[in-house]
C-alpha positions as CSV (number, residue, x, y, z in Angstrom):
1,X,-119.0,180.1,192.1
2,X,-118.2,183.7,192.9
3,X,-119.6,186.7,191.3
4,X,-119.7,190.1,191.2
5,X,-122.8,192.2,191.0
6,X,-121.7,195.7,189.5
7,X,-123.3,199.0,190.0
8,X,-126.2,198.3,191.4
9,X,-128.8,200.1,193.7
10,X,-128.7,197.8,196.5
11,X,-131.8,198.3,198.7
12,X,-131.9,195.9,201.9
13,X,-135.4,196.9,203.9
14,X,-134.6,194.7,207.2
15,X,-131.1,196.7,207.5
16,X,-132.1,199.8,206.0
17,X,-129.5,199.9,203.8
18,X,-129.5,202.1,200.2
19,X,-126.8,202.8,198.2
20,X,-125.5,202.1,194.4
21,X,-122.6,199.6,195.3
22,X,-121.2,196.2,194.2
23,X,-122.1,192.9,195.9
24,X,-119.6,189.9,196.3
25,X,-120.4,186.4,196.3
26,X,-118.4,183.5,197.0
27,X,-119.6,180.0,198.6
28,X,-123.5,180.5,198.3
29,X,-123.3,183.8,200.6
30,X,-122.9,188.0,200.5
31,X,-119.3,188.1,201.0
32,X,-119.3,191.9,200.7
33,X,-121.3,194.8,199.9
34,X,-119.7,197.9,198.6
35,X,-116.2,197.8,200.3
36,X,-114.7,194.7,197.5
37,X,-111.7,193.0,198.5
38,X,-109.0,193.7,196.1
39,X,-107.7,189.8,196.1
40,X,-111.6,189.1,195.3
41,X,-111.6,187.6,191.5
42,X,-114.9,186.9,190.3
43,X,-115.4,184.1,187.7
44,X,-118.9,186.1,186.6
45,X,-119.8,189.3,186.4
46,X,-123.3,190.8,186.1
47,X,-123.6,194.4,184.9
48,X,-126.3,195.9,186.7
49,X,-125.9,200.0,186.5
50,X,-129.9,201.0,186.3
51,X,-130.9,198.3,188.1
52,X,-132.1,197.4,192.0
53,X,-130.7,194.4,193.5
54,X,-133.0,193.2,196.8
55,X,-133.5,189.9,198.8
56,X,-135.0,187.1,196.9
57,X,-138.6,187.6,197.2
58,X,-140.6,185.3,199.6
59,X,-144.4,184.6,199.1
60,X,-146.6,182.8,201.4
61,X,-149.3,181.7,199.2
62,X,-148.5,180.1,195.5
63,X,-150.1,176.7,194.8
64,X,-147.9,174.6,192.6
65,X,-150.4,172.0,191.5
66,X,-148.5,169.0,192.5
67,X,-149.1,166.3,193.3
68,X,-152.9,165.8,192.0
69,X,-153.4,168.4,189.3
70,X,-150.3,168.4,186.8
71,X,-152.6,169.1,184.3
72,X,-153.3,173.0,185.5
73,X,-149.6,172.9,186.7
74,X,-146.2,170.7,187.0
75,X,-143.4,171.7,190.2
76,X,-141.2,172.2,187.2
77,X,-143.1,175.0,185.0
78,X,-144.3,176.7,189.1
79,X,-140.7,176.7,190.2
80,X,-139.3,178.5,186.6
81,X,-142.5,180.8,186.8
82,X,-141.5,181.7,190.7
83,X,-137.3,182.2,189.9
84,X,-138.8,184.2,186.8
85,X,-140.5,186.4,189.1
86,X,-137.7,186.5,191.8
87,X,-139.2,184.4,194.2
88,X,-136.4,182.7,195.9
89,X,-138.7,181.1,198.8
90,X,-142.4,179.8,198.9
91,X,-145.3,178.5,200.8
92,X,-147.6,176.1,198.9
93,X,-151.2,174.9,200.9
94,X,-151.8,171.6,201.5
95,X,-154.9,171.0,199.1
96,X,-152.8,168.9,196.8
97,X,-154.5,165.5,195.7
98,X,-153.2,163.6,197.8
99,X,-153.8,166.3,200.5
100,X,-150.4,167.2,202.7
101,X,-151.6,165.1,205.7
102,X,-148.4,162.8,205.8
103,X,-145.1,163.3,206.8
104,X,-144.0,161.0,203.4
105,X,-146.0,163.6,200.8
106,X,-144.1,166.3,202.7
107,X,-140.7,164.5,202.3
108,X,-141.3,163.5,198.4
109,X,-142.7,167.2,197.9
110,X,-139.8,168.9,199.6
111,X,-137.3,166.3,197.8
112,X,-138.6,166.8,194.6
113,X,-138.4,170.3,194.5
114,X,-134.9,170.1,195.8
115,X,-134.0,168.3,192.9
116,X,-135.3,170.9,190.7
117,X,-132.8,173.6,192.2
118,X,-134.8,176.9,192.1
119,X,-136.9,178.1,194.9
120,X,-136.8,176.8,198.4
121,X,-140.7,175.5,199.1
122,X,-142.0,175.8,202.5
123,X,-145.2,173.2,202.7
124,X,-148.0,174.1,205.0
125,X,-149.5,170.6,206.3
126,X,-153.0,169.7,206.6
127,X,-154.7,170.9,210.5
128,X,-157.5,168.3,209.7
129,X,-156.5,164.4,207.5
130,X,-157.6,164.8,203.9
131,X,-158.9,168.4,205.2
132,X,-162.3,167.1,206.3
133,X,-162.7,169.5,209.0
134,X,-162.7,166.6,211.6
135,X,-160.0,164.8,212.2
136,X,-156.5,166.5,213.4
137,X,-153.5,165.3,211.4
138,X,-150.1,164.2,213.4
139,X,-148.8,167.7,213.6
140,X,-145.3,166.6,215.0
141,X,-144.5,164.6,212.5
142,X,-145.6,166.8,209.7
143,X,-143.3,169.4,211.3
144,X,-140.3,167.3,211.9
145,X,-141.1,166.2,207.8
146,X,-140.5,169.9,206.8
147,X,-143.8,171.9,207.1
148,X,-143.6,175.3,208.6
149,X,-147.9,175.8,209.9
150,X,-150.5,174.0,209.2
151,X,-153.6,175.7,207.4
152,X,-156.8,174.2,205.5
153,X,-156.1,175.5,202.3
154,X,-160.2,176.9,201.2
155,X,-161.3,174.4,202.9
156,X,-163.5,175.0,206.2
157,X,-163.3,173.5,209.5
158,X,-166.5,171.8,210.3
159,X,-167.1,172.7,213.6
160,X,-165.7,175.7,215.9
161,X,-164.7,172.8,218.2
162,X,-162.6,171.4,216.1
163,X,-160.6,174.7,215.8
164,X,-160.8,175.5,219.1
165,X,-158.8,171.9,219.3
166,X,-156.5,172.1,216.7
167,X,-154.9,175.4,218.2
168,X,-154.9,174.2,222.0
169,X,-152.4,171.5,220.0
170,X,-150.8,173.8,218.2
171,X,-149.9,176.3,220.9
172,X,-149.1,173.3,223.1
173,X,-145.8,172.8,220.7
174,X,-145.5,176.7,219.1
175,X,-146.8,175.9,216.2
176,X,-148.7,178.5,213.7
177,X,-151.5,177.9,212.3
178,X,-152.4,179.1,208.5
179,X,-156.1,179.8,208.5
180,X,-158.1,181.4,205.5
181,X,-160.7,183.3,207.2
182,X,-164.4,182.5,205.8
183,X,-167.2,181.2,207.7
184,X,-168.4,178.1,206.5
185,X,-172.1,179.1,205.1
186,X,-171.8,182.5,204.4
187,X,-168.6,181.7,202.1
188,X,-170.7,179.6,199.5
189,X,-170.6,182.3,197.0
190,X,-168.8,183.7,194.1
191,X,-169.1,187.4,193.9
192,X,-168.8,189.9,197.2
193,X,-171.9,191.0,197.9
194,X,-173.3,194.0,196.4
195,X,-174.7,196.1,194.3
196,X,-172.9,194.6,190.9
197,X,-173.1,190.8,192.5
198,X,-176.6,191.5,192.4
199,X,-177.0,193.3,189.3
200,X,-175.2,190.2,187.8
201,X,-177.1,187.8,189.5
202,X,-174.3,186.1,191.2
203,X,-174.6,184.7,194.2
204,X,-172.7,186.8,197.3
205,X,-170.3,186.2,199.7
206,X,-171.3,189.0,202.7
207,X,-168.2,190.9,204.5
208,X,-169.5,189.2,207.5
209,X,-168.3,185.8,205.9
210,X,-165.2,187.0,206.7
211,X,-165.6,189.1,209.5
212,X,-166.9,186.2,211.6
213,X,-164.3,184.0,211.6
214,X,-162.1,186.9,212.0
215,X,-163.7,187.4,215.3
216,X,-163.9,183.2,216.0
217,X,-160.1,182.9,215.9
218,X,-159.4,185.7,218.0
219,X,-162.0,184.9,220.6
220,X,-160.2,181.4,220.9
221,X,-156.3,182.8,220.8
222,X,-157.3,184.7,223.6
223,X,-157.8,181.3,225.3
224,X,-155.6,179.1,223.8
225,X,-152.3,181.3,223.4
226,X,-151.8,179.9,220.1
227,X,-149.6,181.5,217.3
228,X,-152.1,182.2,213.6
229,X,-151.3,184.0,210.0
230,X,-154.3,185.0,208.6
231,X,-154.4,184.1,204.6
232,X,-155.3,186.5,202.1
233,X,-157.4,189.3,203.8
234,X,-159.9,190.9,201.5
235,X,-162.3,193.7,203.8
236,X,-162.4,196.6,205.8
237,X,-164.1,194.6,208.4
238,X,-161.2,191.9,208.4
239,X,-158.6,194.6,208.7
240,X,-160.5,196.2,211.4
241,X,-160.5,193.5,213.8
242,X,-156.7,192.3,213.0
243,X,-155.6,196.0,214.5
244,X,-156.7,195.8,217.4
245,X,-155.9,192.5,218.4
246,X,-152.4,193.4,217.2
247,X,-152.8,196.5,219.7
248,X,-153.8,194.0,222.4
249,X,-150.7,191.8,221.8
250,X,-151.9,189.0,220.3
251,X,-149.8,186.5,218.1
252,X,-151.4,187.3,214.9
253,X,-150.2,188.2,211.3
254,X,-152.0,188.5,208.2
255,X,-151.4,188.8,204.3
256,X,-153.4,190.6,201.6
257,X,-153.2,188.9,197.9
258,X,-152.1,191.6,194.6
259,X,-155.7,190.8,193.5
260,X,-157.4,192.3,196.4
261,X,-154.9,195.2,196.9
262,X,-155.0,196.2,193.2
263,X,-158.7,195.0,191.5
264,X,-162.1,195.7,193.1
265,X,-166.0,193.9,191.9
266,X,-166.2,196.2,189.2
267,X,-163.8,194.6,187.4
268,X,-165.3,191.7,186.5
269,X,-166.7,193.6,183.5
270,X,-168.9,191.4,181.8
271,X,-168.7,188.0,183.8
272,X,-164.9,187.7,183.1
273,X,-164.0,184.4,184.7
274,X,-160.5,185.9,184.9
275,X,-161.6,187.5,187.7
276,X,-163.6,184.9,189.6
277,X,-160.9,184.6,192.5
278,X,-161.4,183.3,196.3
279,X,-161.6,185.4,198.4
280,X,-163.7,187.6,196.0
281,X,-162.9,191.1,194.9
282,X,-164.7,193.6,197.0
283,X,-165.5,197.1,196.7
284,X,-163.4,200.5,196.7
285,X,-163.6,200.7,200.3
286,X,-162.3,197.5,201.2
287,X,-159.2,197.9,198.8
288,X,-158.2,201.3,200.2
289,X,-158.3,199.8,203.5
290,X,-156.2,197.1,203.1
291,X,-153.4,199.2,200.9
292,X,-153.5,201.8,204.3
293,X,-153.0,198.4,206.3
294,X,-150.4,197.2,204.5
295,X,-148.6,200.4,204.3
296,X,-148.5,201.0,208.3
297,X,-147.6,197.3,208.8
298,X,-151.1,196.5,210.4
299,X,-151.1,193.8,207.2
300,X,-147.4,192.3,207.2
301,X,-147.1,190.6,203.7
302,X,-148.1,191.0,200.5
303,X,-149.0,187.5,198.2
304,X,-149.4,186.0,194.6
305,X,-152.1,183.6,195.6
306,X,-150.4,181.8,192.6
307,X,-153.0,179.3,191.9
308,X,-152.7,178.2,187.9
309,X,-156.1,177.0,186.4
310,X,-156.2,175.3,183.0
311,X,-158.4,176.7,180.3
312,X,-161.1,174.7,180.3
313,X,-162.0,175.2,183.9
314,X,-162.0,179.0,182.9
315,X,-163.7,179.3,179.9
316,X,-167.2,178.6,181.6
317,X,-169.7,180.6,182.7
318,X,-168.9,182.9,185.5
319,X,-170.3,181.1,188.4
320,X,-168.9,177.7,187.2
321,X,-165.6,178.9,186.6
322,X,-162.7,177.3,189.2
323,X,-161.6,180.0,191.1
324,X,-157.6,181.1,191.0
325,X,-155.1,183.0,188.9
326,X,-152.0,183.3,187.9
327,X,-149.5,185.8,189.8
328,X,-145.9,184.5,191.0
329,X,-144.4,186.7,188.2
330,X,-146.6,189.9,188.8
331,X,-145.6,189.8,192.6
332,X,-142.8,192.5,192.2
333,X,-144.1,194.4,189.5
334,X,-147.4,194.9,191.7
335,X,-145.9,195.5,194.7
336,X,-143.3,198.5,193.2
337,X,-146.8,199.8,191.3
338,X,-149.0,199.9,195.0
339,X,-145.5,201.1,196.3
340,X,-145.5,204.2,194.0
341,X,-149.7,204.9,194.2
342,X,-149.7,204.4,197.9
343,X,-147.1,206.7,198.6
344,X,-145.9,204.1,200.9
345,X,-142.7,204.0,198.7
346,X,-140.3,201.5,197.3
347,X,-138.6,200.2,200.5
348,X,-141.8,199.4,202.0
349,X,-143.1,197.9,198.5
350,X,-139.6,195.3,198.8
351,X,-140.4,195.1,202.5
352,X,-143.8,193.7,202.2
353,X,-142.6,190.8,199.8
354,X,-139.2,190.0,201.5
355,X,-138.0,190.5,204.7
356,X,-141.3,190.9,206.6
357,X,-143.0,187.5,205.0
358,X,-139.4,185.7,206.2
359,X,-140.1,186.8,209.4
360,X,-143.4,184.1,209.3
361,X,-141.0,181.2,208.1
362,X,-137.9,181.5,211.0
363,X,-134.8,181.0,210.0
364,X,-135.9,179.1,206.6
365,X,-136.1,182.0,204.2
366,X,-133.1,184.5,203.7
367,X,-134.3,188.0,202.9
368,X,-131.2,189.9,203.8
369,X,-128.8,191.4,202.2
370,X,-126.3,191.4,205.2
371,X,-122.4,190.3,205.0
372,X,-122.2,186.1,205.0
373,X,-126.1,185.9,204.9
374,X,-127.2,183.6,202.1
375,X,-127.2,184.8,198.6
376,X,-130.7,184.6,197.6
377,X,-131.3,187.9,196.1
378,X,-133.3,189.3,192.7
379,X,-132.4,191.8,190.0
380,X,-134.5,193.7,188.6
381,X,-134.9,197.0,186.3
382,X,-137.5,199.1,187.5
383,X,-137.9,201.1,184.4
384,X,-138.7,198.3,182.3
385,X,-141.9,197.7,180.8
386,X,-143.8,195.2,179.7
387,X,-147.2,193.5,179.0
388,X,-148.8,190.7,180.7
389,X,-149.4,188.1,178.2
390,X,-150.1,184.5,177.9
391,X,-146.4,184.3,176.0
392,X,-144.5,186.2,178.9
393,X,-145.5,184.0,181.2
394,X,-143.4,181.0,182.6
395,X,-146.2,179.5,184.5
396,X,-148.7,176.9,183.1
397,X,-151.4,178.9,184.4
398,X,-152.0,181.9,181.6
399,X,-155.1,183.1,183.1
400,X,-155.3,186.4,185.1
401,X,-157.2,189.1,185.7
402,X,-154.0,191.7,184.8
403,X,-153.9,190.4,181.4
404,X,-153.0,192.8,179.1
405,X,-152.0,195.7,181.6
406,X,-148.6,197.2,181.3
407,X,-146.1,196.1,184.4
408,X,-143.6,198.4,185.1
409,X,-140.5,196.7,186.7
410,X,-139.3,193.0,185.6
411,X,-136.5,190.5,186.6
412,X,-133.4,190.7,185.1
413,X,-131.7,187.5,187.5
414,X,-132.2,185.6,190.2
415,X,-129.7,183.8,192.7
416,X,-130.4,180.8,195.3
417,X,-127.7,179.9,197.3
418,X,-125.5,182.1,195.2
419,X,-126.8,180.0,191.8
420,X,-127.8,182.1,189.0
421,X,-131.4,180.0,188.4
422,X,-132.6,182.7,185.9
423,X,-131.4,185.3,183.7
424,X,-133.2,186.9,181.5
């Protein structure tokens, strides 16, 4: 099908371009940008004057429920929520039930959401089987299946030795590991530790949970070589250490979630299970350190940490809440708002959620807006406002800890492979 897209600001971070032009698409792909062919006759036209047409957005942490736990969230309702959002590419954990351990669940996974024709999903397999902590899973074959790293979801490794194994393998083939950095002990809370956690009475989870293994998985890349992403960073400690081994050359990257850039303890109110998240929201400190880091690229992407959780496992008491939130569709409006209250500017905003995340997935993911790339792009209206509510949500998941806050900037469509999969 071709199309037109007509008047648009067309903003493309990894080139650099910025104009108000047109875009052409024919055959799944940009076929031009600005300069239109005369003989080019579009069968569709979309009228976008006001509006900001970017890559499709790419985010490296949404959990999609399936297989296992359908009942908090089906591939179907994930995928709708994610094109909704403009997510055109994703990375789901492995913690589905059964656990991503086998090249088949990988196969069905990545087939079934084929099928579905919205986002392209990007599974991260199991490092240990059935993410015991002990046991490494067949990492070629999970790779030649479809999965792009190999993380533990929030699940620990049991021993140090066992990490210390599972990236001598994985640098041994390139591979990247996917670890969420909490030590195993320390981590057993559900508040950061503090001043509120303990006014509360909740139990904490210390800074140095996280600092810890921070410094564990550098010590061993130093003698391993291997390749790691660091999953949702959430402390001025954490961010601390990932500069300077980025200033000493090591292979790392890291990601911050829209909960812990945006939300600190305090907001937690009055034990608002909303809010009970992993990693925990931590205090001002730690959330102007990680906006700086994300702004001069020390943190590289910026994440949903989509995780839908069905009612009855949130409306519990604080500490027996399940942790998680909903935030596939709050991605771009978050990222333009930290944009804006940074000062680190739109461009950087679109950067953080497109082309720099596609940088972690190779050649997968198509966040460019360059001639004959693939036409996964998102259009949105930055001026238009709107309130988080259960009902203007596509996901299953309708709990978060933005509910009822006003988003500035929503999706108007989004293509995949030059498909319009959602208009609004």
């Amino acid at each position: 099908m071709s199309i037109i897209i007509a008047s648009a600001r067309v903003l493309d971070p990894a080139s650099g371009f910025d104009e108000i032009a047109d875009v052409a698409i024919a055959d799944g792909r940009i076929v031009a940008i600005k300069d239109i062919p005369e003989d080019f006759k579009p069968e569709a036209r979309i009228e976008a004057e006001g509006m900001v047409v970017v890559p499709g957005l790419v985010d490296l942490a949404a959990r999609l429920r399936e297989p296992g736990y359908e009942h908090e969230g089906m591939l179907a309702s994930e995928m709708a929520a994610a094109v909704a959002g403009g997510v055109t590419s994703l990375v789901c954990p492995p913690d589905t039930d059964p656990v991503l351990d086998e090249s088949g669940l990988v196969e069905m996974l990545k087939y079934r959401a084929q099928k579905l024709q919205c986002a392209r999903l990007f599974p991260l397999g199991a490092i240990t089987r059935g993410l015991s902590g002990e046991v490494l899973t067949e990492m070629n074959e999970l790779t030649e299946a479809g999965c792009v790293g190999f993380g533990q979801a929030d699940v620990p490794l049991n021993s140090t030795l066992v990490l210390q194994r599972a990236l001598q393998y994985a640098s041994t083939f390139d591979y990247t590991l996917w670890l969420r950095p909490q030590e195993r002990d320390l981590g057993k809370g559900v508040a950061a530790s503090g001043p509120l956690a303990t006014r509360l009475g909740l139990s904490g989870v210390p800074v140095a949970a996280e600092t810890i293994a921070v410094f564990t998985i550098i010590e061993l890349m130093r003698s391993t070589g291997a390749r790691v992403h660091l999953c949702r960073l959430s402390s001025a400690g954490g961010v601390a250490l990932v500069r300077a081994a980025k200033a000493e050359g090591l292979p790392l990257t890291c990601d911050v979630s829209i909960n812990s850039l945006h939300l600190i303890d305090s907001d937690i109110g009055y034990f608002d299970s909303r809010a009970r998240l992993n990693p925990p929201l931590r205090q001002q400190r730690d959330r102007d350190a990680l906006s700086a880091a994300l702004a001069d690229g020390t943190i590289d992407a910026l994440v949903s940490d989509h995780t839908p959780v069905e009612t009855d496992a949130k409306t519990l008491p604080f500490a027996e809440a399940e942790a998680g939130a909903t935030g596939l569709e709050l991605l771009l409006p978050l990222a333009l708002q930290w944009g804006e209250q940074s000062g680190a500017g739109m461009k950087r905003a679109i950067e953080v959620i497109t082309s720099s995340p596609a940088r972690m997935l190779g050649t997968g993911a198509t966040a460019s807006l360059a001639v004959r790339a693939v036409a996964d792009l998102c259009i949105f209206d930055p001026a238009h406002e709107w309130q988080v509510t259960p009902d203007s949500l596509r996901s299953q998941g309708k709990h978060t800890p933005f509910a009822g806050y006003a988003m500035l900037g929503r999706v108007s469509a989004t293509l995949v492979g030059g498909r319009i999969v959602h208009q609004a």
